[in-house]
C-alpha positions, 0 to 999 in steps of 0.5 A: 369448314363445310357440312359435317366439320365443326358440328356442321356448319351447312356452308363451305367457308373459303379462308385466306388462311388456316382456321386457327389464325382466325380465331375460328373453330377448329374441326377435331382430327379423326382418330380411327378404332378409337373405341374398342368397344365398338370392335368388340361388340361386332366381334361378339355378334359376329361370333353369336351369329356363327355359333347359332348358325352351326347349332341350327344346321347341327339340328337340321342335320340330326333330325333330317338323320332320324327322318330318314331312319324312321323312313327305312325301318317303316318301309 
């Protein structure tokens, strides 16, 4: 038990034996990606700001397009 095991007991305990045995707290194991949630919300955003990325050079891309066939037929 340390600083962030069992809710964070700000201090190393050195036991002589397993936690269990004594009657202490035990520190729940982690379990990795066990909210999906979480990886869906990232893929969303990741995939929003791809989406808006594309749209704003596509926009860039046409109007830089038209700037410049504006600039032809002027000149």
């Amino acid at each position: 038990m340390g600083l962030k095991e069992a809710g964070g007991t700000d201090m190393l305990t050195i036991l002589p034996s397993q936690p269990e045995d004594l009657g202490l707290i035990t520190p729940p194991q982690k379990v990795i990606n066990q909210n999906p949630d979480k990886l869906r919300i990232t893929g969303t955003g990741f995939m929003g700001a791809s989406v808006l990325a594309g749209l704003m050079y596509t926009y860039a891309t046409l109007t830089q397009e038209k700037e410049k066939k504006h600039r032809d037929n002027a000149g």
